[in-house]
N, C-alpha and C positions, 0 to 999 in steps of 0.2 A: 971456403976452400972445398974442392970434391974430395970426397972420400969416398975412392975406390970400393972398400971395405963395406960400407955403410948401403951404397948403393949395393952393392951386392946379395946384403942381409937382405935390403928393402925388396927387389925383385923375387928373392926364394920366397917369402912371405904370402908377394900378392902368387905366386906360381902355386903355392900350396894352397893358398884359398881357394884358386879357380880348382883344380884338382878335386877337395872334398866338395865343393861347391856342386859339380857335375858326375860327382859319385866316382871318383878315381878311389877312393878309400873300399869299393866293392869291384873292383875292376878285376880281378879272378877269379872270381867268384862266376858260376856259370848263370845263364840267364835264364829265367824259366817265366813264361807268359799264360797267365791266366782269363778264361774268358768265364762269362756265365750269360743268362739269361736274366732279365729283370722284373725280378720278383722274389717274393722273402725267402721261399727256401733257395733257390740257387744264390741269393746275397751270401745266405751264412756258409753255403756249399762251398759257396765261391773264394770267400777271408778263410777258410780254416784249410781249404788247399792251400793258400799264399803264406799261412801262418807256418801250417806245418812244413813246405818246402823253406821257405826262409830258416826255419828253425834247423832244417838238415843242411842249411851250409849253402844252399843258392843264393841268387838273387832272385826272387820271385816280385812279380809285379802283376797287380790284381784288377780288373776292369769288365763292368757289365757293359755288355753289348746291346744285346738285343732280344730275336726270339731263335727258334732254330734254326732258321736258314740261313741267319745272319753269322752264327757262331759255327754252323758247322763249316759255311763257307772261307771265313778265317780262322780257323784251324786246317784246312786243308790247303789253302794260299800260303799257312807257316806265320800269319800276322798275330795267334795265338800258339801257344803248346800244348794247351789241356782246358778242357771247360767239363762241368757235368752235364749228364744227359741221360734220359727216361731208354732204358729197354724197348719199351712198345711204339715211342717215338721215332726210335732209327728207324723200325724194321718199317712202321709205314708212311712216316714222313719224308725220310732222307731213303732208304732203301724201296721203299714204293709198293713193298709186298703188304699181301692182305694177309689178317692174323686170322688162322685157322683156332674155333674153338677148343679144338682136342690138342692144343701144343700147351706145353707145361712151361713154367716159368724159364726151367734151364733150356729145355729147347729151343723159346725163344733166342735166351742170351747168348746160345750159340750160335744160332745163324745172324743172329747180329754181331759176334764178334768173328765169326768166318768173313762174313761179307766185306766188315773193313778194313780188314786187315789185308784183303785181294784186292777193296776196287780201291782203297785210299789208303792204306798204307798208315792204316791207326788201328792203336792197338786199345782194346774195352777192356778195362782193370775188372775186380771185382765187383758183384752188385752190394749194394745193400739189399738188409732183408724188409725194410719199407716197401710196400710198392703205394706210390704214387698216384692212384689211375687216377683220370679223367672221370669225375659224379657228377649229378645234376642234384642239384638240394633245391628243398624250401621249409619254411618256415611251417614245423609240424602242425598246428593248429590251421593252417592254409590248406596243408596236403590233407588234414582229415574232414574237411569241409565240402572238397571237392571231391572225395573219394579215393587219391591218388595213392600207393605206394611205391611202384612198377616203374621203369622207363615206357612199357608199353602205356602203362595209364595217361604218363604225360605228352607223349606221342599223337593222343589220340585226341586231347582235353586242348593242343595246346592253341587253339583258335580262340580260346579267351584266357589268355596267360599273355603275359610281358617278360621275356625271357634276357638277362643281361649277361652277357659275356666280352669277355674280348675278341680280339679284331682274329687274331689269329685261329680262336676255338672256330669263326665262321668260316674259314678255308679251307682248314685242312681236312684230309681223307678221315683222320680219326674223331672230329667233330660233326657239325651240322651234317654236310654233306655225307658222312657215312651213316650217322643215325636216322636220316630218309630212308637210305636205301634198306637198312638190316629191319628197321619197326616201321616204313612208312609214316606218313602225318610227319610229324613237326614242322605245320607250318604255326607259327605264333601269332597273334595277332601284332606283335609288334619283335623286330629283337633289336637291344640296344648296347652297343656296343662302349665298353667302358674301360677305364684303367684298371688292370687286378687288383689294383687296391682300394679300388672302391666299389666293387659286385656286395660283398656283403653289409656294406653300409646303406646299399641302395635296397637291398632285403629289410634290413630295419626301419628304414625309411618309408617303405612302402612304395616305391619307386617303381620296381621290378614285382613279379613273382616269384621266379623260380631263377636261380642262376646255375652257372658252373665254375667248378670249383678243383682240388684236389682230395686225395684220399688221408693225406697228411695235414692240412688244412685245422690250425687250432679253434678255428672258429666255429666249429661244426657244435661241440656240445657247447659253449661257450655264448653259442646263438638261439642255443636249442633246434636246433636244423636238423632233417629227415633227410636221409641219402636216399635217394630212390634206388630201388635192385637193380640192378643191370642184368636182367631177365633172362634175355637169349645172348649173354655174354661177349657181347660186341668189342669189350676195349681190351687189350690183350696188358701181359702184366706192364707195370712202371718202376719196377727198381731202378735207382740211380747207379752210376756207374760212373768214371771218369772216362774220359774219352781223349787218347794221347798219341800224340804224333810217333811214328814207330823210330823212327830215328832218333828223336827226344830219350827215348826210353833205352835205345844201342847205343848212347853216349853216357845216359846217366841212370843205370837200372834201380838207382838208391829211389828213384821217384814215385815208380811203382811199389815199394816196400810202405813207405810215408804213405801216401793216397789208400792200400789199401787196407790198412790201420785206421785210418778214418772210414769205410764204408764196414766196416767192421762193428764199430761203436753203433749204429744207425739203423733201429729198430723203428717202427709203427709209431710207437709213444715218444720215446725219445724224440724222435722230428717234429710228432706236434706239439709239442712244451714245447721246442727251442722255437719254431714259427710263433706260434704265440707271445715264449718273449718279444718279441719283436713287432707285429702285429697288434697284440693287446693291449702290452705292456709297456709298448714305446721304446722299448731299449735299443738303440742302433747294431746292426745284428755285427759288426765287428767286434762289437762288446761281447753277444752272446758267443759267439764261435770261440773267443779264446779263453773266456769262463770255464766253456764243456770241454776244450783243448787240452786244459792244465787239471785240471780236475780231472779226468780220466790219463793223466801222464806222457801226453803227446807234445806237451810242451812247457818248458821250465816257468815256473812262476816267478814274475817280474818283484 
């Protein structure tokens, strides 16, 4: 016999399933989209944004993209909300200016956070006090063999060097093509272009010579690796910074409190231990991020 009743139960059931199913159980919760670049430290950059916004009562939702013109371009399409991003890379990759050696780190950060706030309508949270730059390493025993310490030295040597980098370090203004212009030479006899995650294996391998790398970069003593001087100071500074849609931040100002509470914690060393776990150590960096999260009070232990 039908039972009005019965069938009724049964339809709220499947009606509640579909509901938590497609996340109606976070359905006021505001939506907050995170982007990063793909590579270790914007991975852990990138989870301890999602961590700590989630943890403030959003919905955050967390996704590497790509490299910077992929992320800055959605974020200013609105297909992200916030991704991190290097100081010295707005002002010459996305903003196009050349970095004057006599500008000081906040200098920069200001005309990088004047600029976006005019032409795109995003606002640059606080830096950390890491900077990030753009190094050329090798293998010390390599570099004193050849005589190298200098960018100039390798500049000049590098017609018999095999140089591995990524696709990206070969285009842009603050890579290859800038370091012609400021030191001359760097032509390499070969450069190969590789995944980030695999330049410094190709250093132990013997693959490569000399690669590049970052300033944060756990592998540096880890490899025993030479940073060469950046001599006549070509790369302007790299602290990270969040980079937030200004509307994002006139709806929900709690986001910029959260984010810069994290760039707060994020010293020189601190960054290369946590890249290391991850890198080294193997630990998938979602792990790392909400380890240093809860541990430093940013987020309740589970």
């Amino acid at each position: 016999m039908f039972n009005r009743r019965t069938t009724i139960e049964a339809l709220c059931l499947v009606t509640i399933s579909l509901v938590t199913a497609c996340g109606g159980e976070n359905s006021g919760e505001p939506e907050i989209t995170i982007g990063s670049k793909t590579f270790t430290e914007q991975y852990i950059l990138g989870n301890m944004y999602e961590m700590v916004l989630d943890d403030a009562g959003f919905n955050a939702e967390y996704k590497a993209i790509g490299g910077t013109n992929e992320n800055h371009a959605a974020l200013t399409s609105g297909d992200i909300d916030v991704y991190p991003e290097y100081i010295g890379t707005a002002l010459i990759t996305i903003l196009g200016q050349e970095f004057d050696s006599s500008m000081s780190t906040q200098q920069v950060y200001q005309t990088v956070k004047d600029a976006y706030v005019e032409q795109f309508n995003v606002a640059v949270l606080e830096p950390t006090t890491f900077n990030n730059t753009y190094a050329i390493m090798m293998p010390k025993e390599r570099a004193s063999k050849l005589g190298i310490k200098t960018v100039s030295d390798i500049s000049q040597k590098a017609s018999e060097l095999t140089l591995g980098t990524d696709l990206e370090f070969s285009e842009r203004g603050d890579g290859l093509p800038g370091l012609k212009k400021t030191y001359g030479g760097f032509n390499f006899k070969e450069v190969v272009a590789l995944d980030p995650g695999l330049l410094y294996s190709g250093l132990e391998e013997g693959e490569i010579d000399a690669t590049t790398g970052f300033g944060t970069d756990g592998q540096i003593d880890a490899y025993d690796l030479l940073v060469l001087e950046d001599d006549k100071n070509f790369w302007p500074p790299y602290p990270a910074a969040a980079f937030v849609r200004q509307e994002v931040l006139d709806e929900n100002p709690e986001v910029a409190d959260r984010l810069n509470q994290v760039a707060e914690l994020l010293d020189a060393e601190t960054m290369r231990n946590l890249n290391w776990e991850v890198a080294g150590n193997g630990k998938e960096a979602s792990d790392v991020a909400r380890e240093f999260l809860e541990q430093n009070g940013l987020l309740q232990t589970e």
